[in-house]
N, C-alpha and C positions, 0 to 999 in steps of 0.2 A: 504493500500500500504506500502511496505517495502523497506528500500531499504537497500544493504547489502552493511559494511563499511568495505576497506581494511584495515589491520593494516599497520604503516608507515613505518614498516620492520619486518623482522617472528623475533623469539629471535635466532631461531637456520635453520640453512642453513644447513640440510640433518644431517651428526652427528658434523655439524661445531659449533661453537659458534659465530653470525658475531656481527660486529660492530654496534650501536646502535643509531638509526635517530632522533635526538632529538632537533635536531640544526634546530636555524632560523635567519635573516641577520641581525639580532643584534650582537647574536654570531661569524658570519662571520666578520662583523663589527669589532667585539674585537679580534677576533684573527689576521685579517689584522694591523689594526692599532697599535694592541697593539706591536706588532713586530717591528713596523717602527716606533713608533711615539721619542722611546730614541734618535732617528739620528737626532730632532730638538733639544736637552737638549746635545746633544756632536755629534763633527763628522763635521756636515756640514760647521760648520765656517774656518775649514782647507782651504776653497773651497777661503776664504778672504786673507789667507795668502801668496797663488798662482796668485791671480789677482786680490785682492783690493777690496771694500766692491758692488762696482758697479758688478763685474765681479760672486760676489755671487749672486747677483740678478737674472743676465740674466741666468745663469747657472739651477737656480730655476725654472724659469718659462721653460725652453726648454728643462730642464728632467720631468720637470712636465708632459708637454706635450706628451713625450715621455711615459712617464711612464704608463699616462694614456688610451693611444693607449694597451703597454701591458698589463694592466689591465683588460681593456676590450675584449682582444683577449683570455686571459688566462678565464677569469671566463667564456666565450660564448662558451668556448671551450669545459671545464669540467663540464659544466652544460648537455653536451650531452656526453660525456666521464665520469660521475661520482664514481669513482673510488677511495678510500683511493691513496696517491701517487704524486695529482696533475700533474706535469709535467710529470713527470716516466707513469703514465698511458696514457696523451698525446702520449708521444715519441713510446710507445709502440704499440697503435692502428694506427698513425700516422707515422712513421719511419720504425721500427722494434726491435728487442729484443737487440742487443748491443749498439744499441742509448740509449734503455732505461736503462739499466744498469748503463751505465756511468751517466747520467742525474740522477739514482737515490742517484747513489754514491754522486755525487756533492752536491745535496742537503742533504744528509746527515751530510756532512762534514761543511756545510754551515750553518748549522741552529746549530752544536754540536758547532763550531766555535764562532759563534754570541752569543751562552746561554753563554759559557765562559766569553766572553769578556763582555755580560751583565753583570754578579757577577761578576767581576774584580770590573769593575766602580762602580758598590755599593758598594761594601768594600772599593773603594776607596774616595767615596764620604763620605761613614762615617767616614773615619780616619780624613778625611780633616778636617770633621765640630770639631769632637769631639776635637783636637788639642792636641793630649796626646801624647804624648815623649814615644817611643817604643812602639808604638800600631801597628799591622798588620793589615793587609786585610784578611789574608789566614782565621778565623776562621768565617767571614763572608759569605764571595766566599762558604767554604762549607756547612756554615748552610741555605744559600737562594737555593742552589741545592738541597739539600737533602730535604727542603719543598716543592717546587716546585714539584717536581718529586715524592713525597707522591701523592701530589695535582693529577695532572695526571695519577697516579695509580689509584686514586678513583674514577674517571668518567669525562668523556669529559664535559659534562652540567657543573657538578660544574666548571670543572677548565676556562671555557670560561666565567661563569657569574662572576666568581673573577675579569678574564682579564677585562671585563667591565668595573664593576665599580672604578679598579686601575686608567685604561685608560681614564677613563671620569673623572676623580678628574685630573688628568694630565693634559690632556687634558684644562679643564678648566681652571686651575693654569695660561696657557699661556693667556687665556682670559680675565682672573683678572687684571694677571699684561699689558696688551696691552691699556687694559680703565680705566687702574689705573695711566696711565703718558702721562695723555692727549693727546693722539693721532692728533689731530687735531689743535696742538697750539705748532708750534716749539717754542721754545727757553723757554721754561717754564721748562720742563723736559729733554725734547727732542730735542737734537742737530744734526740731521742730516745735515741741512744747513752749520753746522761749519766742521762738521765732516767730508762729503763727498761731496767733490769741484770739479770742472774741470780738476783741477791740480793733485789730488789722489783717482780720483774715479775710474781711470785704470791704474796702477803704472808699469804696465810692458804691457801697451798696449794689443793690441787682442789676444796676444802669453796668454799671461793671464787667458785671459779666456779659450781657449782652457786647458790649465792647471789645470782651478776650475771644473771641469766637472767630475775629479774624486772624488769630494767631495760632489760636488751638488746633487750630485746620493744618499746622506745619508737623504734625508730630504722623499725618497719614498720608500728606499730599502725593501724590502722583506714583499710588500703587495702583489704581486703574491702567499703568501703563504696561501690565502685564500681559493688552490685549494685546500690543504691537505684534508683540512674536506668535501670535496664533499661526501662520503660515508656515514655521519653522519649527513646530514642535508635534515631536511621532504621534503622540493621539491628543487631539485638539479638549477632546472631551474627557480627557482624564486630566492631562495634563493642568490644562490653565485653571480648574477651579481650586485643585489640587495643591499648585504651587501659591494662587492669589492668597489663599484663606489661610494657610499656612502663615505667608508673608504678614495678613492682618494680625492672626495671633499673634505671631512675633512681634510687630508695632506696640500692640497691645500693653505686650509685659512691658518691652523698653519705655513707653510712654512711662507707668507707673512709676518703671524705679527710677526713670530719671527726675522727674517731677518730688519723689520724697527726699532721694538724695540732697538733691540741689535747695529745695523746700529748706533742708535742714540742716542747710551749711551756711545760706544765704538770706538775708534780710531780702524782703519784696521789694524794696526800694533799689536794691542794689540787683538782683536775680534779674528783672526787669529790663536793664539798660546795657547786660552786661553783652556782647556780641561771642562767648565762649564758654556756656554757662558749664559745662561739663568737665570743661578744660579748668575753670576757677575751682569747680568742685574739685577737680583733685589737685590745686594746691593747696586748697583749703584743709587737706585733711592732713597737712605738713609730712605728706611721702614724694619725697624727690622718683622712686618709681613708680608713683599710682600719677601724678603729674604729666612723667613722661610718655605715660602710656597714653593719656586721653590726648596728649598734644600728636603722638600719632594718630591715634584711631579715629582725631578730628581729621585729619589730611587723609584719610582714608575711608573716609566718607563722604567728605567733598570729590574724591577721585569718584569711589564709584558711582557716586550721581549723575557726574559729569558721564562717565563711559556709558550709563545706561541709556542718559535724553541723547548724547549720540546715536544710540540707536533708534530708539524710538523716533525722532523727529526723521531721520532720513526714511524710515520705513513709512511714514506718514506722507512726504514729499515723493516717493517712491510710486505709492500708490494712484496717488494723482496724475502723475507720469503717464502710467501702465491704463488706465481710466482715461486719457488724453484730457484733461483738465487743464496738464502744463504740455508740454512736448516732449513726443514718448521719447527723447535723448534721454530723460532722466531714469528709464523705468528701465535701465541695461542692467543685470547683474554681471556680475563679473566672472568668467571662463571657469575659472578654477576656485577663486574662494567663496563663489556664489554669494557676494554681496552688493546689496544697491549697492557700488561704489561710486559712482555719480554723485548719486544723491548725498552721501554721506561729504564727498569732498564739495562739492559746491556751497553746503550747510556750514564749513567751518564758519564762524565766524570772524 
C-alpha cells in the first residue's frame, strides 16, 4: 500500500515563483510577539503618567481582554482566508477591493512606522548606556535596518527562527528579573504597599483611566500581525491560531509582571515619564547583572520588532503588487529565497 504525499506548496504556481510554507506556531509565535513584546520595555508606562500606577493596571487587563477577543477573531479568520496580506486579504474577501486597499495601505504605513521607531530606541538605548559626549543614534538606526532587511531578503524561516530566539532571551530577561526581587515578600525589594496607596493609586480619578487606555494598548499592539504569514505556514488552520493565542498568553503574563515589578520599584510620577521602565527597574534593584540584562533584552526587543514589521509590511505591499493595486514589479518573489524581495527592499526606509 502506498500512499501518495502532497508537497506543502509547489515551488512555482504556473510561470509564478510563490511564496514558501515553511512556517509552524513557533514561528507565528515569534513573529506575533516579537513585534509586541518592545511595548513592555517602553510605551506602556505613559499609560501611568495619565492615570497613576492603578489606572495602568486596569487598562492592562481590559485591553488585554480586548485584545485577545481580536486575536482570536483575526487568526480564525485567516486561517480560512490564508492569504500573504493578513487583514488586506480579510477586507478583501470580506468587504470589497477599496476596503482592502486602504486597510493595506494602513498596514503598510504601520509596520514601516513601528520598524522606524524600533531602531530609533536602539540607537537610542545605546547612546544612553555607552554615555559618550557626541555620540548619535543615526549610525545605529541604519546599521540595525540595513541587517534586518538583508535578514528578510534571505528567507522567511531564517529571519523568524532569529525573531525567536531574540524574543525568548527577552522575553525571559522579564522573568529573571520578576523572581529575582522576590515577588512574594513586599518590602524586601519591592514596594508596592508604599508606593501605591489609596491616596495615589488614581490621581486624576476615573477620567484617568479612560486617558491610560491609549497607552495600555502598547503592552498587545500588533500581535494581529501574525496574519501576515498565513501564506507561508504548512497548515494555515493549525498553525496561526495556535501560534497567535499562544503569543496573547505570553503578552498576558509579561504584561502583569512587568507592570508589578516596575509598580514596585517606581513612584507613578517617575514610572510615567520614564522612556526605559524595565531597564530603570533593574537598576533599581542595585544588581549591576539584572541591569545589564534588561539593557540587553531592551535592544533585543526593539530588534525583533523591527525584523518582524519588516516583514509584515512588505508582505502587505507585496500583496497589492500581486492584486495589481500597485505594479505587479512589486509582487516578484525571489528565485531561490522565495521572498517578496522587492517589496521588502523598496520599504527600507
Amino acid at each position: 500500500m502506498t500512499i501518495a504525499l502532497e508537497p506543502a506548496a509547489p515551488a512555482v504556481q504556473g510561470d509564478r515563483v510563490s511564496l514558501l510554507r515553511v512556517l509552524g506556531p513557533a514561528h507565528v509565535w515569534a513573529l506575533g510577539v516579537g513585534i509586541v513584546l518592545v511595548g513592555e520595555f517602553t510605551g506602556w508606562n505613559f499609560s501611568a503618567d495619565k492615570g497613576g500606577a492603578l489606572a495602568a493596571l486596569i487598562v492592562c487587563w481590559v485591553v488585554g481582554l480586548l485584545y485577545t477577543s481580536v486575536a482570536m477573531i483575526d487568526s480564525e479568520v485567516t486561517s480560512t482566508v490564508a492569504a500573504a496580506g493578513g487583514q488586506y486579504a480579510q477586507a478583501k474577501h470580506i468587504v470589497g477591493p477599496l476596503m482592502a486597499f486602504n486597510v493595506a495601505l494602513f498596514l503598510v504605513f504601520a509596520y514601516t512606522m513601528l520598524e522606524v521607531s524600533d531602531a530609533i530606541l536602539l540607537g537610542d538605548t545605546i547612546v544612553a548606556k555607552a554615555g559618550v559626549e557626541g555620540l548619535t543614534h543615526n549610525s545605529f538606526i541604519a546599521a540595525t535596518i540595513v541587517v534586518l532587511a538583508w535578514l528578510n531578503y534571505r528567507g522567511v524561516l531564517m529571519t523568524l527562527n532569529v525573531n525567536f530566539v531574540i524574543t525568548a532571551i527577552a522575553y525571559i530577561s522579564i522573568v529573571i528579573l520578576f523572581f529575582s526581587v522576590s515577588p512574594w515578600t513586599q518590602g524586601a525589594v519591592l514596594k508596592l504597599n508604599e508606593l501605591v496607596t489609596p491616596g495615589n493609586a488614581l490621581p486624576y480619578g476615573w477620567i484617568g483611566v479612560i486617558a491610560a487606555f491609549q497607552f495600555g494598548i502598547w503592552y498587545y499592539l500588533g500581535i494581529e500581525g501574525t496574519t501576515q504569514a498565513a501564506e507561508e505556514v504548512r497548515s494555515p488552520a493549525r498553525s496561526l491560531p495556535y501560534g497567535t493565542m499562544a503569543g496573547m498568553i505570553t503578552l498576558l503574563i509579561a504584561a502583569a509582571m512587568t507592570w508589578y515589578v516596575c509598580a514596585s520599584l517606581m513612584p507613578w510620577e517617575y514610572l510615567g515619564i520614564t522612556y526605559y521602565p524595565l531597564w530603570d527597574a533593574g537598576k533599581l534593584t542595585g544588581s549591576p547583572l539584572l541591569e545589564n540584562l534588561l539593557f540587553v533584552a531592551t535592544l533585543l526587543a526593539a530588534l525583533a520588532s523591527a525584523n518582524g514589521c519588516i516583514n509584515d509590511a512588505a508582505r502587505a505591499w507585496f500583496s497589492l503588487g500581486r492584486d495589481r493595486y500597485l505594479p505587479t514589479w512589486f509582487s516578484a518573489v525571489h528565485p531561490k529565497y522565495r521572498t517578496p524581495y522587492r517589496s521588502i527592499l523598496f520599504l527600507l526606509p
